[in-house]
C-alpha positions, 0 to 999 in steps of 0.5 A: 500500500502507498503512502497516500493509500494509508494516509487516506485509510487513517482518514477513513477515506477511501483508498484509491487504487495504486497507480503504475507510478506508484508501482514503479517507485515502489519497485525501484526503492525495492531495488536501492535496497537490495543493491545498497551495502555500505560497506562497498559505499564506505570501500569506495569512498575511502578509495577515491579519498586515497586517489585524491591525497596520491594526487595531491601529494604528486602535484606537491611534489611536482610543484617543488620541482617546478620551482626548483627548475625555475629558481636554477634556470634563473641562477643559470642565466645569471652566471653568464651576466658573471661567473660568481654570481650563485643563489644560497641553498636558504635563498632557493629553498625561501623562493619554493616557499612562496612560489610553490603555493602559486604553482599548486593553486594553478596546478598542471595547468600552469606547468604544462602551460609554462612548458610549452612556453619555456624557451620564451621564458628563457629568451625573456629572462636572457634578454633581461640579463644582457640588458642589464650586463650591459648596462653595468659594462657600459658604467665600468667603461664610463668610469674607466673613461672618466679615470682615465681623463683624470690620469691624464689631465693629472699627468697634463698637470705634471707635466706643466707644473715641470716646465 
């Protein structure tokens, strides 16, 4: 019997005849129960949660990386502005610090996106470089210039003072 068809009996009304769609909810909720074991549901559950964490700890893993590879890339190019220049171990370890979070919010996404892009990248951060390399070479031979005007103007000097 229904819902409706004991409701309407409480009533002491007269019940109307279950309807096919009555019959159907009636044999489908039949067949939830049958099919239903927690335990299979809880199995399930607790395996999609380890899928996730292995995910989630991939991702991590891969995000550190990503940003080790890009703070070495970085200290790369800039050896060849000079051959001393080198990023301490606290300096890089502090850079995966503050890059890693952003790595991972975006994660493969902005990995494989910067991938396809690497050699831009590249390009970019080496024209960066050079152009700043070159600016200080450009200051050292004005200052070298400058140094050597006053040596001369100094020996200039000399030279007059002795005549």
């Amino acid at each position: 019997m229904t819902q409706t068809a004991e409701t309407a009996l409480e009533l002491g009304l007269e019940a109307e005849a279950p309807t096919e769609r009555d019959l159907e909810a009636k044999a489908f909720a039949a067949t939830l129960a049958e099919d239903f074991d927690p335990e299979e549901v809880i199995n399930q559950q607790e395996a999609a949660n380890e899928a996730e964490k292995a995910e989630q700890q991939n991702i991590d893993e891969g995000a550190d990386a990503f940003a080790y590879m890009a703070i070495n890339t970085y200290e790369s190019v800039l050896k060849m502005a000079h051959s001393d220049f080198k990023l301490t171990k606290e300096v890089k370890d502090k850079a995966v610090e503050n890059y890693g979070p952003v790595i991972k919010k975006y994660g493969p996404q902005m990995m494989s996106l910067m991938g396809q892009y690497q050699a831009e990248i590249s390009a970019g951060i080496f024209t960066a470089t050079l152009a700043v390399q070159s600016y200080k070479q450009l200051k050292q031979l004005k200052i070298e210039d400058m140094q050597k005007e006053a040596a001369d103007d100094k020996q200039e000097a000399k030279h007059d003072a002795t005549h």
